[in-house]
C-alpha positions, 0 to 999 in steps of 0.5 A, spaced: 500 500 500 506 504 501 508 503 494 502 505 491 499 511 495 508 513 493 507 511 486 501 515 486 505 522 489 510 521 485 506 522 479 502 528 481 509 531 483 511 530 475 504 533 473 505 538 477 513 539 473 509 537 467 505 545 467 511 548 469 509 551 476 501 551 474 496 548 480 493 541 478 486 544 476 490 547 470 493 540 469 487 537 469 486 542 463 492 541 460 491 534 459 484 535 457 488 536 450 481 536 445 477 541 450 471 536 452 472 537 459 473 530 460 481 527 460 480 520 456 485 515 458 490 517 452 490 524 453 492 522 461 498 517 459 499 523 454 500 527 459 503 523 465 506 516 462 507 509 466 500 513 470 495 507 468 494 504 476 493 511 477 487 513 471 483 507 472 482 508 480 481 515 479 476 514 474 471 513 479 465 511 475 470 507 470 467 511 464 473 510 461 475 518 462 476 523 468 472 529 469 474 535 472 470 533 479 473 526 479 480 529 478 478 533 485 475 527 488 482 523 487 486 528 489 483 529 495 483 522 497 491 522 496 492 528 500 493 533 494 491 539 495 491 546 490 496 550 490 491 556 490 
């Protein structure tokens, strides 16, 4: 469980790097490539390679996109707070 919940930091720590400095809302559309407001599975690996374990247990409803409130809830529930 340590070892995923680390994998897990460490990757949104590399999505913060990946927007240079922005919060992980402007991440979130940053990955949202096409502007659907949702973040499919492609454009999340995209954006964060090797993240697959992460998408499939943030995807809440297993749609097999992210919404905006999805990315929150995930965050939330690995202790990831916005920067703003």
């Amino acid at each position: 469980m340590k070892k995923v919940v680390f994998s897990v930091i460490m990757i949104l720590g590399m999505a913060a790097a990946a927007v240079a400095g922005d919060d992980l809302n402007r991440c979130f559309y940053s990955m949202d490539r096409n502007g659907d407001e949702a973040v499919s599975a492609e454009e999340f690996k995209a954006a964060l390679p090797n993240s697959a374990a992460a998408f499939a247990e943030a995807d809440a409803d297993k749609s097999g996109s992210l919404d905006h409130d999805e990315w929150e809830a995930f965050k939330e529930s690995k202790g990831i707070e916005d920067s703003h």
